[in-house]
C-alpha positions as CSV (number, residue, x, y, z in Angstrom):
1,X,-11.5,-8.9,33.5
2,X,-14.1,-6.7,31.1
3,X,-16.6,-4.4,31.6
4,X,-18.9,-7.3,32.0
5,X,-16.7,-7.9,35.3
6,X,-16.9,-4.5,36.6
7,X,-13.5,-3.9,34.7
8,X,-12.2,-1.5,32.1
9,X,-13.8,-2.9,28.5
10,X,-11.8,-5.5,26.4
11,X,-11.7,-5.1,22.6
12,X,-10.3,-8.4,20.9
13,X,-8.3,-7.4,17.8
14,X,-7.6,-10.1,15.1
15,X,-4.3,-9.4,13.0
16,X,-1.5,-7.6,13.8
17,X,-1.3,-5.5,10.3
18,X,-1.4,-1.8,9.9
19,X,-5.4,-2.2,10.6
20,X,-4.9,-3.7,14.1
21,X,-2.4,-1.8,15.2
22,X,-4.1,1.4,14.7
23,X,-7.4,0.1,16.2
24,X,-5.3,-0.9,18.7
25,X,-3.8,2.4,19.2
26,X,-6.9,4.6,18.8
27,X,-8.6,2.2,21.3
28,X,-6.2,3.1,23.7
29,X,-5.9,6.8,23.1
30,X,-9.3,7.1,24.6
31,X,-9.1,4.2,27.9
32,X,-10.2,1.4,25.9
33,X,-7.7,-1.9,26.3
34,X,-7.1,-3.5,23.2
35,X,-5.6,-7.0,22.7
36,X,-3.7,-8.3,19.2
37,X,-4.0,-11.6,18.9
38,X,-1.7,-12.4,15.5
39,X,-1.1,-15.4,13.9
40,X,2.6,-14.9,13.0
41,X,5.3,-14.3,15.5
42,X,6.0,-10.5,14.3
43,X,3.4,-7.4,13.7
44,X,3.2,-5.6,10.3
45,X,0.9,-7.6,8.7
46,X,2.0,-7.2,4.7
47,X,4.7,-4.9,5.3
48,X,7.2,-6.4,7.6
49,X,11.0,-7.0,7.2
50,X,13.3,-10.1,7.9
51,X,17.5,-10.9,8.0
52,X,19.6,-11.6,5.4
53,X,23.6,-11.7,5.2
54,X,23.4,-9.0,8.1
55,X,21.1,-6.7,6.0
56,X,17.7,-5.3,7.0
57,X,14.9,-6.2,4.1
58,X,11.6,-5.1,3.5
59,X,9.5,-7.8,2.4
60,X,8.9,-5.1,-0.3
61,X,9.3,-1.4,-1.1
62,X,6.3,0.6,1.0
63,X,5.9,4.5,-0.2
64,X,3.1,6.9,0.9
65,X,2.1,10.0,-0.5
66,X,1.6,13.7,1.5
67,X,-2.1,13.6,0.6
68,X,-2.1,9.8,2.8
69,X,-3.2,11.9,6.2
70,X,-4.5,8.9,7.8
71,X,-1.1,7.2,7.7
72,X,1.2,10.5,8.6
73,X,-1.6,10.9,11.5
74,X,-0.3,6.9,12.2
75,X,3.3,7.8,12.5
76,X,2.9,10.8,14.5
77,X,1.0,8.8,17.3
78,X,4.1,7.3,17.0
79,X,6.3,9.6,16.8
80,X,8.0,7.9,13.9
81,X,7.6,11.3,11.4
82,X,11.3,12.0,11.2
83,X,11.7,8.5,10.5
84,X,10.5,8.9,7.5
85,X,11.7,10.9,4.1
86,X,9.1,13.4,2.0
87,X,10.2,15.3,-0.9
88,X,10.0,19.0,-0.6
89,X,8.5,18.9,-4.0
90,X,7.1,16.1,-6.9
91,X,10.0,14.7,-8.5
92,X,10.3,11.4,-10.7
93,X,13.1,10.5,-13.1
94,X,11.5,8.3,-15.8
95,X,13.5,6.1,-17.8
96,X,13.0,3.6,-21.2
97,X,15.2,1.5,-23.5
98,X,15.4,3.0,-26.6
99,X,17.6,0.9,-29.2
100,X,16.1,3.2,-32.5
101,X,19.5,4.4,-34.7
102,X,21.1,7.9,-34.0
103,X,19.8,7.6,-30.3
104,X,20.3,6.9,-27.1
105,X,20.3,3.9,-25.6
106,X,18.4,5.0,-22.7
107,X,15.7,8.0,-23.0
108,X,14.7,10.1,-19.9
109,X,11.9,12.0,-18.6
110,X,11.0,14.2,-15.6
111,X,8.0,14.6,-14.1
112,X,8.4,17.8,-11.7
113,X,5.4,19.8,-10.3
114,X,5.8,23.4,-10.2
115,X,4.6,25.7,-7.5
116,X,1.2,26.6,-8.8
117,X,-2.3,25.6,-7.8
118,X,-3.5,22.0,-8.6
119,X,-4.1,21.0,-11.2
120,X,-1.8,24.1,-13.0
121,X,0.9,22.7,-10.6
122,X,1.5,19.1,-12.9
123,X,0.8,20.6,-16.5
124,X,4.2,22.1,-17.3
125,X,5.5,18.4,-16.4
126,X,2.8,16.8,-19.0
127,X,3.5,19.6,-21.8
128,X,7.1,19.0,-21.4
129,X,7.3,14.9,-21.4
130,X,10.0,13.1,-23.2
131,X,8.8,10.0,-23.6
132,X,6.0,11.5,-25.6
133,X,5.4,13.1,-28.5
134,X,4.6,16.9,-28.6
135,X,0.6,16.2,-29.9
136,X,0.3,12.9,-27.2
137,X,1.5,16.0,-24.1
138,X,-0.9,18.3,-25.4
139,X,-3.8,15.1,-25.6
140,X,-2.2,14.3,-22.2
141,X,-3.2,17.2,-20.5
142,X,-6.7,17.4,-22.3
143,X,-7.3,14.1,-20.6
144,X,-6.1,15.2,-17.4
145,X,-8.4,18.4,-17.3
146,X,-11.3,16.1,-17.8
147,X,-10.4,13.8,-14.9
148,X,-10.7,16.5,-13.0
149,X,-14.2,17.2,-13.6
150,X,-15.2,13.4,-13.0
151,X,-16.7,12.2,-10.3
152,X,-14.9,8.7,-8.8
153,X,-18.1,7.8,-7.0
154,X,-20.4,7.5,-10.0
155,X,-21.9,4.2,-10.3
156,X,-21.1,4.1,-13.6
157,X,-17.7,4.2,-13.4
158,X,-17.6,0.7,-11.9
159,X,-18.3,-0.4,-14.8
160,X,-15.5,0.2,-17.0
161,X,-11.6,0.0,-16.7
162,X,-9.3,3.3,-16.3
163,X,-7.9,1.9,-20.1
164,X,-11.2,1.9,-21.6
165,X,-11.7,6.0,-20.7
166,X,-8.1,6.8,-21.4
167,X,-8.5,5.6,-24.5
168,X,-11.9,7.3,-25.4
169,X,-10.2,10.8,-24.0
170,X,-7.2,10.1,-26.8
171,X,-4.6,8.2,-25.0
172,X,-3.1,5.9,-27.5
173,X,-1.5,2.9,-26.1
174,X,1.9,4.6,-25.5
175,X,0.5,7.2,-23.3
176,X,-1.1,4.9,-21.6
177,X,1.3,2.8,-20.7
178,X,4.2,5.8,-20.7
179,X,2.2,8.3,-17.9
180,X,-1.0,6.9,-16.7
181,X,-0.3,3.0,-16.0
182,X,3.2,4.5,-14.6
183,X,1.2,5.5,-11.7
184,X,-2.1,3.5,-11.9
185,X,-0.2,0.5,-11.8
186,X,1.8,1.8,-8.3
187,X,-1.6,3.0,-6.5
188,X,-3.8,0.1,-7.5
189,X,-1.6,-3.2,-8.6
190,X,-3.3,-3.3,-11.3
191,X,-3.0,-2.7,-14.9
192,X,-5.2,0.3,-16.7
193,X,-7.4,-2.2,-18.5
194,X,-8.0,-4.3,-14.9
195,X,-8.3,-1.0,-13.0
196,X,-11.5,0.0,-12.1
197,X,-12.4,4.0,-13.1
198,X,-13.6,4.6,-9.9
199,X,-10.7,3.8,-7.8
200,X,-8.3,4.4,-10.8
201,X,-9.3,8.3,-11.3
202,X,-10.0,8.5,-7.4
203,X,-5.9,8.2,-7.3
204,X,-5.2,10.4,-10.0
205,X,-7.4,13.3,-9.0
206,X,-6.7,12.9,-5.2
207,X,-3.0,12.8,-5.4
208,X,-1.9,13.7,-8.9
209,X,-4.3,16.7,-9.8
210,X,-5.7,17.8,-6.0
211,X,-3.6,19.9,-3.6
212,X,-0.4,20.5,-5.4
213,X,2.1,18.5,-2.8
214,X,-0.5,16.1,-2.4
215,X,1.5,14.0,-4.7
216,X,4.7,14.1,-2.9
217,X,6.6,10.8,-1.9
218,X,7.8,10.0,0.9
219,X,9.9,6.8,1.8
220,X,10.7,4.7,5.4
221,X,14.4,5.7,6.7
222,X,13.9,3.0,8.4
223,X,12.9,-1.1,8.3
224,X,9.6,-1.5,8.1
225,X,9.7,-4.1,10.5
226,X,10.5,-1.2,13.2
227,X,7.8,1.2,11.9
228,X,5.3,-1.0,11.6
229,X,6.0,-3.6,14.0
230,X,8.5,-2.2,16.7
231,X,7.4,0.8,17.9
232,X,3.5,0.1,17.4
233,X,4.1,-2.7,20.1
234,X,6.2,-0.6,22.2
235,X,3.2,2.4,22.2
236,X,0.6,-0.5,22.9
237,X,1.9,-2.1,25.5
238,X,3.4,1.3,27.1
239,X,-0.7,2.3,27.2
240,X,-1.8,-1.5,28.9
241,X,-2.4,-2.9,25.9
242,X,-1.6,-6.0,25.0
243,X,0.2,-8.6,22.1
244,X,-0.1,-11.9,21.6
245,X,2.3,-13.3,18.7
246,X,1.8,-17.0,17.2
247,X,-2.0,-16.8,18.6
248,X,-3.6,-18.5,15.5
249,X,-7.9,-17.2,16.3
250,X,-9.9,-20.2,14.2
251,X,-13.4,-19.0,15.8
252,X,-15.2,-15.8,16.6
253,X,-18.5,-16.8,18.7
254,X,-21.3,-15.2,20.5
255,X,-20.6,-14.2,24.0
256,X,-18.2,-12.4,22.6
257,X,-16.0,-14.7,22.4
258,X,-12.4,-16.4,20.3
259,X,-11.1,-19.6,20.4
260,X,-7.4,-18.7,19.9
261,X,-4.8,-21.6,20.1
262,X,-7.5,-23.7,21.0
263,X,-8.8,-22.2,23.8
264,X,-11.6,-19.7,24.6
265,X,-10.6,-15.7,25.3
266,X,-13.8,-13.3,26.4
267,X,-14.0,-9.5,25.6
268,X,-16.6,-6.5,25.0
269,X,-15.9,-6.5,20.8
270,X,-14.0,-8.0,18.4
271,X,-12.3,-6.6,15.4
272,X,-11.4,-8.7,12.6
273,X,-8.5,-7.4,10.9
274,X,-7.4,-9.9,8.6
275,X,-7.3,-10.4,4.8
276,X,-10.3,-10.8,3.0
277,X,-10.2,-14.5,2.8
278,X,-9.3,-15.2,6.6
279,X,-12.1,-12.7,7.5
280,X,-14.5,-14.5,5.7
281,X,-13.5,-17.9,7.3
282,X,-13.6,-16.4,10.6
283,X,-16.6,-14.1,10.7
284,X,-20.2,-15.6,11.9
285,X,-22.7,-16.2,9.0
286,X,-25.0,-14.4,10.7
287,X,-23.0,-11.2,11.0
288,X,-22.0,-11.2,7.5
289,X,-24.9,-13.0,5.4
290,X,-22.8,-12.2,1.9
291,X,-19.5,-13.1,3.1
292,X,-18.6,-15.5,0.6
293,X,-18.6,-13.1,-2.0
294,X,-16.0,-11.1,-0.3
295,X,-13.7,-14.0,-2.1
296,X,-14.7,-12.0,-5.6
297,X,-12.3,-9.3,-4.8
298,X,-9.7,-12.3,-5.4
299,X,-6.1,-11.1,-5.2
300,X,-2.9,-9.0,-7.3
301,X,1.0,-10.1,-6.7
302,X,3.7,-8.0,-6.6
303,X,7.4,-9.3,-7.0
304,X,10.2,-7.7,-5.5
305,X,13.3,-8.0,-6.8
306,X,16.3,-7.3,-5.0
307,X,19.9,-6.9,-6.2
308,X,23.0,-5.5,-4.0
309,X,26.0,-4.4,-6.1
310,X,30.0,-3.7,-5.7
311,X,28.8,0.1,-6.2
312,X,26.8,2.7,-6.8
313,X,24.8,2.3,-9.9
314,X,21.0,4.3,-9.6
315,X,22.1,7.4,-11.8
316,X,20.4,9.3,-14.0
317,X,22.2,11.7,-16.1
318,X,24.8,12.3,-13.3
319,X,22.9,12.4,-10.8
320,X,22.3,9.9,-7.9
321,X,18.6,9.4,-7.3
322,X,16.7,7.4,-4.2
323,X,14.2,6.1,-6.3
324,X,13.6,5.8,-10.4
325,X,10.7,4.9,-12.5
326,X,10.8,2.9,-15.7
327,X,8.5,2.3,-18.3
328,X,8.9,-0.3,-21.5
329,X,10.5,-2.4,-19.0
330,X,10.0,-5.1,-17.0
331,X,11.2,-2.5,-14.5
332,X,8.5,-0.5,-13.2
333,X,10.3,1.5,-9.9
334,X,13.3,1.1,-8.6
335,X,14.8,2.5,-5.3
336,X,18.0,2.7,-3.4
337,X,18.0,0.6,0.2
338,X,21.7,0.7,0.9
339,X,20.9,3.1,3.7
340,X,18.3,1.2,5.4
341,X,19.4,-1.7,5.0
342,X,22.5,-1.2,7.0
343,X,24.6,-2.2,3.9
344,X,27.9,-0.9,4.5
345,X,31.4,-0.9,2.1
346,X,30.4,1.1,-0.6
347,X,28.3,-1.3,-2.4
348,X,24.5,-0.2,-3.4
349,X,21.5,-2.4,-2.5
350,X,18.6,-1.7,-5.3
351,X,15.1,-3.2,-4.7
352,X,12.7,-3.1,-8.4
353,X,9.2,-3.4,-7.3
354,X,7.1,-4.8,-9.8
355,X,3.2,-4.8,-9.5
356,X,0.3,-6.7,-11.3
357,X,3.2,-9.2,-11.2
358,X,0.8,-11.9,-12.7
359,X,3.0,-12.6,-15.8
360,X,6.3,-13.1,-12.9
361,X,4.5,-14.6,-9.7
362,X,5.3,-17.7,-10.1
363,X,8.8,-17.4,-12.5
364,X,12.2,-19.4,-11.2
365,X,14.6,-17.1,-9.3
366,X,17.2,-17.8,-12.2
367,X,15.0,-16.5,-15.2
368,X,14.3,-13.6,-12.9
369,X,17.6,-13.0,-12.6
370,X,18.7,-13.1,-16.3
371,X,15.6,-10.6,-17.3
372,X,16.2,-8.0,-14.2
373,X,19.7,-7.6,-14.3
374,X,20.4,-7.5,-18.1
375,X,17.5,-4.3,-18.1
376,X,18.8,-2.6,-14.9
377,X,22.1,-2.8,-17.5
378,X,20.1,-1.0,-19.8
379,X,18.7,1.4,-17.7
380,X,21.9,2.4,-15.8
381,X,25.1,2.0,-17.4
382,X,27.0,1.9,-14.3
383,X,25.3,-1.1,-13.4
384,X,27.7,-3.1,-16.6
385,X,30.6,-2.3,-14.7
386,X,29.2,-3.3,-11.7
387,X,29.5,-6.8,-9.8
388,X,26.7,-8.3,-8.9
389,X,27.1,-9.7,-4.6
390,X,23.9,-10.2,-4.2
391,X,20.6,-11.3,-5.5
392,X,17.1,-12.6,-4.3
393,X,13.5,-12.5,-4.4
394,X,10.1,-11.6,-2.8
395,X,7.2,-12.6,-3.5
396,X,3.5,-11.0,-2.3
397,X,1.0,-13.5,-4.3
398,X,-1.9,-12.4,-2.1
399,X,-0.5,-8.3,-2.0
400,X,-3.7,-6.3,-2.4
401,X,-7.2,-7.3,-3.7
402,X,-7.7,-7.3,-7.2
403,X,-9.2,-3.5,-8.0
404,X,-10.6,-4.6,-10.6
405,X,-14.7,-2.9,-12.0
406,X,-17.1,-4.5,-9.9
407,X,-14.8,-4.9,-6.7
408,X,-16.4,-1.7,-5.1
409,X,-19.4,-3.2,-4.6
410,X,-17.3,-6.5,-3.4
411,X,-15.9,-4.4,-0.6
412,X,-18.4,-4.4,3.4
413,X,-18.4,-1.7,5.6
414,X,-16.7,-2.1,8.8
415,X,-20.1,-2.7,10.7
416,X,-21.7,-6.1,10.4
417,X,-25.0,-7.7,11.6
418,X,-24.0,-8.3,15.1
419,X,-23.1,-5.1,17.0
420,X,-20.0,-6.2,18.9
421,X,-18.5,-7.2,15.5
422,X,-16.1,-5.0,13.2
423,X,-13.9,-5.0,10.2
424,X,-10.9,-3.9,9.5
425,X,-8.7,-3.8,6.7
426,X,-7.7,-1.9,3.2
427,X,-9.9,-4.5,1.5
428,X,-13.3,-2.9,3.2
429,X,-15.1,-0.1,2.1
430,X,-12.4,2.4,3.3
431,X,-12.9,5.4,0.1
432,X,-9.4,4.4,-0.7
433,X,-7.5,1.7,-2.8
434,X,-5.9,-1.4,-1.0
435,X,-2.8,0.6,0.4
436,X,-1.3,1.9,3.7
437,X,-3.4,4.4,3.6
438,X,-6.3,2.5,3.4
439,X,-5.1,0.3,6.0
440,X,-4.7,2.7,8.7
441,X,-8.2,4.5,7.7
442,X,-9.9,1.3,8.2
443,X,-8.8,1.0,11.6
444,X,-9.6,4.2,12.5
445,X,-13.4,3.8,11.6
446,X,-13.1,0.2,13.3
447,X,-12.0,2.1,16.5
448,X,-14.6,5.1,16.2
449,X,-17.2,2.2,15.9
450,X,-16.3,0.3,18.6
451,X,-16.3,3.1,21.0
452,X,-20.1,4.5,20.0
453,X,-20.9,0.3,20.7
454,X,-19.1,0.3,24.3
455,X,-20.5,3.6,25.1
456,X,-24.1,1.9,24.1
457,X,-23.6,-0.6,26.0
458,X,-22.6,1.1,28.9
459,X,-25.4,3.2,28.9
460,X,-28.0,0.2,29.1
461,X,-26.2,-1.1,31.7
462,X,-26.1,1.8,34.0
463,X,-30.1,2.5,33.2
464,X,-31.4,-1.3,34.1
């Protein structure tokens, strides 16, 4: 039954990700009933986890930062914020191989934010880098300070790569790759000279130069398969909403109506919620006249690589550490999952994620496995006296869009052409780069647009 019946009103949601299940959720918060219909037999869209040996693994390593509000305001619908680990302060251990005589064979950086007003609260980390020389800091922060004063949502700064300004604000090609792709690369997937500006310094002055624990990262303490899939179905269906797992939609028609499995389902809206290139398959021509060129926005890998050890072996300088960062390396972060993983016997389960993973997408396990643990050697010395029980890979070929210059104007608004129809998903025009964050935001505006629609419609019907 819908409000067409005389019933409450039915909003069909397609995909299960972190863009359905919030539309889902902030349907429900105000009386609306929302129905998933997903495709694959679990929710969590891109960020799900699966069983191995008796561990617990993420399909890949998910962080979010304190300036993500859209996502905290996720989990706390859920009350899922103390399962979840923030830093009380910005703090990243950066390592590189460094085989030059008379040094070490390792060299180490911190990156530490002070209490002080943003930007002030990141310069005494820039000034004091390592990993570059004293005249590439001071250049460092010069390029920083102008970040600041530039506007992401220029036109213009579609137009060029993140590399291209970096390098016309005096950041050789070590600094680039040393600080800025360090973090670029993380946000976006994508490497400075593929990064857009726009999206690029939108990151940089949002999280890295904005409110000064805006830049603080926090980590699941638990699978992602319970925090993005468990207890969003459990809220849902608490409220009278409801899931349906292996329901495959392959048409959205007037009426409104899907054909999922096969057969036709009924309801007051529809959100699509899928990736760019399912949308585009499912969505009416009419609705979305330029659909085709959402393929454009193309896609970014990211490999995961995942090795579990006889010990202990992240250490920096004596010190154990949750996650790492390296640079000069194939390794690009590293973190600890023993914990969550439910790895027990004193071994250490490490997962490297490693984004724009164009150059490794598509590399045999073995070769993978000769290059990853011969540098985590490198990087932590404990890890040569380690034995090696475990190792595997993941593999995200279709991970995030590719946020690359021109893909802002690539990117619809969650309205289309026919009002019953919405988008969903951290490849629209959300503000915010193809993350969690994103994600969620998405939903929300899918929800807050579907409600103005049924309230619309309600209103015609009540003055015929």
């Amino acid at each position: 039954m819908s409000a067409r019946d005389g019933g409450p009103p039915e909003v069909a949601i397609v995909g299960g990700g972190l863009a359905g299940v919030t539309t889902a959720l902030a349907l429900q918060e105000t009386g609306i009933r929302a129905t998933i219909y997903e495709a694959r037999p679990r929710l969590g869209g891109a960020t799900h986890s699966f069983s191995r040996d008796g561990l617990t693994v993420d399909n890949g390593q998910h962080i979010f930062l304190k300036c993500c509000s859209a996502y905290r305001g996720l989990l706390a619908r859920l009350d899922a914020l103390d399962r979840v680990r923030v830093q009380d302060r910005f703090d990243v251990r950066v390592l590189t191989p460094d085989g030059r005589a008379g040094r070490p064979a390792v060299l180490t950086a911190r990156l530490r934010r002070v209490r002080a007003p943003g930007p002030l609260h990141l310069l005494p980390a820039l000034a004091g880098y390592r990993l570059l020389r004293p005249p590439d800091r001071l250049r460092a922060v010069g390029a920083s300070l102008a970040l600041d004063r530039l506007d992401p949502a220029d036109p213009s700064h579609e137009r060029i790569s993140m590399g291209t300004w970096l390098a016309e604000h005096g950041q050789g090609p070590w600094a680039r790759e040393a600080l800025w792709e360090l973090f670029v690369m993380a946000a976006l997937n994508a490497r400075l000279d593929g990064a857009a500006l726009g999206p690029a310094a939108f990151v940089c002055r949002t999280a890295l130069l904005g409110r000064p624990d805006a830049a603080d990262i926090g980590v699941p303490a638990v699978p992602l398969g319970d925090l993005h899939g468990t207890l969003p179905a459990a809220r849902i269906e608490r409220d009278g909403g409801r899931i349906h797992l292996n329901a495959k939609v392959t048409a959205v028609d007037a009426g409104p109506k899907l054909v999922v499995n096969g057969s036709p389902v009924g309801a007051d809206a529809v959100v699509v919620a899928v990736p760019h290139r399912a949308a585009a398959a499912l969505v009416p021509e009419e609705a979305a006249p330029g659909r085709a060129r959402w393929g454009g926005l193309g896609s970014s890998p990211i490999v995961n690589v995942h090795v579990v050890y006889d010990r202990p072996v992240l250490r920096v300088d004596g010190t154990d550490l949750p996650f790492a960062a390296a640079v000069g390396s194939p390794v690009q972060w590293v973190f600890d999952r023993t914990g969550v993983s439910g790895l027990t016997g004193g071994g250490q389960y490490l997962a490297v994620s490693v984004s724009a993973a164009d150059r490794w997408i598509d590399t045999p396990t073995a070769e993978l496995r000769a290059v990853y643990l011969a540098e985590l050697e490198r990087l932590f010395p404990a890890a040569r006296r380690a034995r090696v029980t475990d190792f595997f890979v993941t593999r995200e070929r279709h991970a995030t869009f590719r946020q690359s210059p021109g893909s802002d104007a690539l990117r619809p608004a969650s309205a289309t052409r026919l009002p019953w129809l919405f988008l969903a998903g951290a490849w629209t025009d959300t503000g915010w780069p193809d993350t969690m964050e994103g994600a969620v935001r998405s939903g929300l505006t899918a929800a807050r647009l579907v409600r103005r629609h049924l309230h619309r419609t309600a209103g015609e019907v009540s003055g015929r």
